[in-house]
Residue frames as qw, qx, qy, qz and C-alpha x, y, z in Angstrom:
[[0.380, -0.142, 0.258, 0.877, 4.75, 72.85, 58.33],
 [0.418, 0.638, 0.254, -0.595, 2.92, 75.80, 56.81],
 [0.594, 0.244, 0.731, 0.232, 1.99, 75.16, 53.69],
 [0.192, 0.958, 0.120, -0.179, 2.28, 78.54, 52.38],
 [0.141, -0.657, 0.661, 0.334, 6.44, 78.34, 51.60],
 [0.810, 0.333, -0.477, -0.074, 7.71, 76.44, 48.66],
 [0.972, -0.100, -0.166, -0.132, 8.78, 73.16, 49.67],
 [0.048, 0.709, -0.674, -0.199, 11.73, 72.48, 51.01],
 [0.489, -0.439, 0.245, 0.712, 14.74, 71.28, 51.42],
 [0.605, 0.793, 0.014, 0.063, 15.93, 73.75, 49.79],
 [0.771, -0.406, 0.222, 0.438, 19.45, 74.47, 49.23],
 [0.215, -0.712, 0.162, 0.648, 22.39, 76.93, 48.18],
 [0.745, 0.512, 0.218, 0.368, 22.85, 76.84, 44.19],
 [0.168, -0.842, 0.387, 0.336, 26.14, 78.96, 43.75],
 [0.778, 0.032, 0.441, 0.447, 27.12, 77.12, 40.23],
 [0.350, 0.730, 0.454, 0.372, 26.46, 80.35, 38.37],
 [0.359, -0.842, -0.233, 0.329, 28.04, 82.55, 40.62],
 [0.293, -0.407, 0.290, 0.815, 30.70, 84.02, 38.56],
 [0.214, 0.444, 0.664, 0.562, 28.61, 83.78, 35.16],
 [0.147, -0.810, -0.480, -0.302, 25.75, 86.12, 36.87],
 [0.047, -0.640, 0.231, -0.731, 27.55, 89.14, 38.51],
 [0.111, -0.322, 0.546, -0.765, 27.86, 87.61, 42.02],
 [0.607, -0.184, 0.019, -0.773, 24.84, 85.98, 42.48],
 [0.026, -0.136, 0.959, -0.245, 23.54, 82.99, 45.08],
 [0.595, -0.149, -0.329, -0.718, 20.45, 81.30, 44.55],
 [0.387, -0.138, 0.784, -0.466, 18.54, 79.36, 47.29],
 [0.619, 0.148, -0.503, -0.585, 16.35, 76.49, 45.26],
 [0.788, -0.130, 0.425, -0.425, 14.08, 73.88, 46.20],
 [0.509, -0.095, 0.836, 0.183, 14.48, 70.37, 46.18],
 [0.575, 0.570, 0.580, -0.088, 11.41, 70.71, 43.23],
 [0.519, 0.195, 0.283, 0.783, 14.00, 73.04, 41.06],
 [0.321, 0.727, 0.164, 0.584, 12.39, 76.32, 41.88],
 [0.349, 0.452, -0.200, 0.796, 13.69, 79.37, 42.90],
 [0.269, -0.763, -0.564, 0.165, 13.03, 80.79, 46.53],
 [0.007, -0.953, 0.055, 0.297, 15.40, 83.65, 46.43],
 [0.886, 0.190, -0.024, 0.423, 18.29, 85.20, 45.63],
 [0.263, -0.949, 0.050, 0.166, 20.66, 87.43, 46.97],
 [0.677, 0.645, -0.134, 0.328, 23.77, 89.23, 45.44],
 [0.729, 0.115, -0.349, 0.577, 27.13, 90.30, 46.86],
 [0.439, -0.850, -0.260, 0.129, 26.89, 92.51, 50.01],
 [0.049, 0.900, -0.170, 0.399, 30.03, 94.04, 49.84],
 [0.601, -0.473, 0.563, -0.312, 30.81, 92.27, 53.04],
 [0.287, 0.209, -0.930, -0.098, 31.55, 88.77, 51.07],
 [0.484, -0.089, 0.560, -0.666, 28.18, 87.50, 53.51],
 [0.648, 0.114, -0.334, -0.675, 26.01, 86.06, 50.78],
 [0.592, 0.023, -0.805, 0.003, 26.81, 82.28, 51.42],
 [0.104, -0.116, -0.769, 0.620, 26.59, 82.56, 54.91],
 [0.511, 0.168, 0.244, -0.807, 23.06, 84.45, 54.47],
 [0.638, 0.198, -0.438, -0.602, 22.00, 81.96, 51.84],
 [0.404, 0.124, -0.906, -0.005, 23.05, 79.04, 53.86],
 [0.050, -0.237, -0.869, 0.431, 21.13, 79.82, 56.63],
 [0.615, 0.280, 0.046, -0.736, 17.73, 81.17, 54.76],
 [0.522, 0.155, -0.802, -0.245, 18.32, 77.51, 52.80],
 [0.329, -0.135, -0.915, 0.190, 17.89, 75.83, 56.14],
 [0.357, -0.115, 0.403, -0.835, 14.92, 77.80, 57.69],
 [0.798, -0.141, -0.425, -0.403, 12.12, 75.30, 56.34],
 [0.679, -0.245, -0.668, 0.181, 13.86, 72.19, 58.35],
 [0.044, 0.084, -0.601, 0.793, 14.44, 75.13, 61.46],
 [0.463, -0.203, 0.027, -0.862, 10.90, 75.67, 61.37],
 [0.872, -0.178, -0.398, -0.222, 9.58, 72.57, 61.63],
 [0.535, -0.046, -0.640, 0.550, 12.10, 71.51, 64.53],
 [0.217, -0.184, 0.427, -0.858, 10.51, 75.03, 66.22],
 [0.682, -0.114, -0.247, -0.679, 6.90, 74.19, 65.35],
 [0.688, -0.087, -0.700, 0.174, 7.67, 70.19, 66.66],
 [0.390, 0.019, -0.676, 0.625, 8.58, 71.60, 69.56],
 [0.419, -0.081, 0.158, -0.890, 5.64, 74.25, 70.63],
 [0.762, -0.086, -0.393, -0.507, 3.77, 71.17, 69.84],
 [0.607, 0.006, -0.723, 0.332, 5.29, 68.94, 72.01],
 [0.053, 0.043, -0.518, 0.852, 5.49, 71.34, 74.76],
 [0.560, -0.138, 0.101, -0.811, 1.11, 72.14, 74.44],
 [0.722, -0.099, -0.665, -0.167, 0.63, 68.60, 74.41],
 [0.673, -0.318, -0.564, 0.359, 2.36, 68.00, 77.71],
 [0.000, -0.621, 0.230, -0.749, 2.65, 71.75, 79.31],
 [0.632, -0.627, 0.090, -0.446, 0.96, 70.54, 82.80],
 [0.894, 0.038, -0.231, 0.383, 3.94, 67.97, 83.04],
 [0.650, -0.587, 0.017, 0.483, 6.67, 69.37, 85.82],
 [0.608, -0.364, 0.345, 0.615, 9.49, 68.67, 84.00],
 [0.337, 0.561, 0.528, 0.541, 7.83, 70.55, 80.87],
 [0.322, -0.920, -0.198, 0.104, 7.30, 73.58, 83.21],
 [0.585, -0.695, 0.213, 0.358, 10.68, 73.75, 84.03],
 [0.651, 0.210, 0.580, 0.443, 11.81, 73.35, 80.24],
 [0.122, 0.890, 0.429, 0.095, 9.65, 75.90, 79.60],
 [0.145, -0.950, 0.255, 0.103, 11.69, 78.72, 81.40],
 [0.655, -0.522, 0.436, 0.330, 15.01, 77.14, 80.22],
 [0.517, 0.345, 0.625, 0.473, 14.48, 76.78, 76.77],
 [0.206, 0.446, 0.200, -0.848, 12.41, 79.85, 76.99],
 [0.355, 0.194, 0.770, 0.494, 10.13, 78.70, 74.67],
 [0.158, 0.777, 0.203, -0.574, 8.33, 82.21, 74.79],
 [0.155, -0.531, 0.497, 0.668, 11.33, 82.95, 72.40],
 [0.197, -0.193, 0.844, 0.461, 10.70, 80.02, 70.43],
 [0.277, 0.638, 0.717, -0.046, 7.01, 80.28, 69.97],
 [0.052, 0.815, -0.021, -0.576, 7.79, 83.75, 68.62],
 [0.136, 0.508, -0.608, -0.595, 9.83, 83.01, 65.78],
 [0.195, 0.349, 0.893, 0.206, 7.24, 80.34, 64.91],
 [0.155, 0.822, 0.400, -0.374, 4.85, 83.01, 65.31],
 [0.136, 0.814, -0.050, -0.563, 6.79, 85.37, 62.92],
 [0.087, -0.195, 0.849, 0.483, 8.04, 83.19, 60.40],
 [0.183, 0.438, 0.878, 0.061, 4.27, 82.20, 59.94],
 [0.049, 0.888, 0.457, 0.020, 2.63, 86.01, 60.11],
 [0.186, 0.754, 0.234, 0.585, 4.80, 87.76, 59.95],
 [0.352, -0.750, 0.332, -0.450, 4.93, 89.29, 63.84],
 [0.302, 0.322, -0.757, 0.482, 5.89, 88.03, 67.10]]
C-alpha cells in the first residue's frame, strides 16, 4: 500500500450530520480526519463518502493484483486474463491513485 495516505480503514462518520450544516466525514480507523464533504444538492454525499471510505482496501485489492499478474505475466492463462480483466485499466487507476495520472 502506499504509504503516503492516512491509514485506513477508514470509514463514514455521519453522527454530526445534522449538528454541522450537512456534513459527512470520512475518518480513519486512528480517529483522524481524511475528508469531508457537504450536501451536494443532489442528496449524494453518503454515497460519495462511502465509496472514497473504501478506496484504501480498493487499492490494495488493485495493487495485489498488478502484482500478481507481473509475477506470473508469461503464464497462458495470465495472458488471457490479461485482456479480460483488462488490467491496462486496472494498472491505471493504480497508477493514478498513486501520482496522480494514468
Amino acid at each position: 500500500m502506499n504509504n503516503k495516505i492516512t491509514p485506513s480503514p477508514w470509514s463514514v462518520n455521519d453522527k454530526d450530520y445534522d449538528r454541522f450544516g450537512k456534513t459527512v466525514w470520512i475518518e480513519a480507523d486512528n480517529g483522524h480526519y481524511v475528508c469531508e464533504l457537504v450536501r451536494d444538492g443532489e442528496h449524494r454525499e453518503f454515497d460519495n463518502a462511502r465509496l472514497i471510505a473504501a478506496a484504501p482496501d480498493m487499492l490494495e485489492v488493485l495493487e495485489n493484483l498488478v502484482s500478481i499478474y507481473e509475477q506470473n505475466k508469461d503464464l497462458p492463462q495470465v495472458k488471457e486474463a490479461y485482456r479480460f480483466f483488462e488490467f491496462k485499466k486496472i494498472k491505471s487507476a493504480v497508477s493514478k491513485a498513486k501520482n496522480g495520472k494514468a
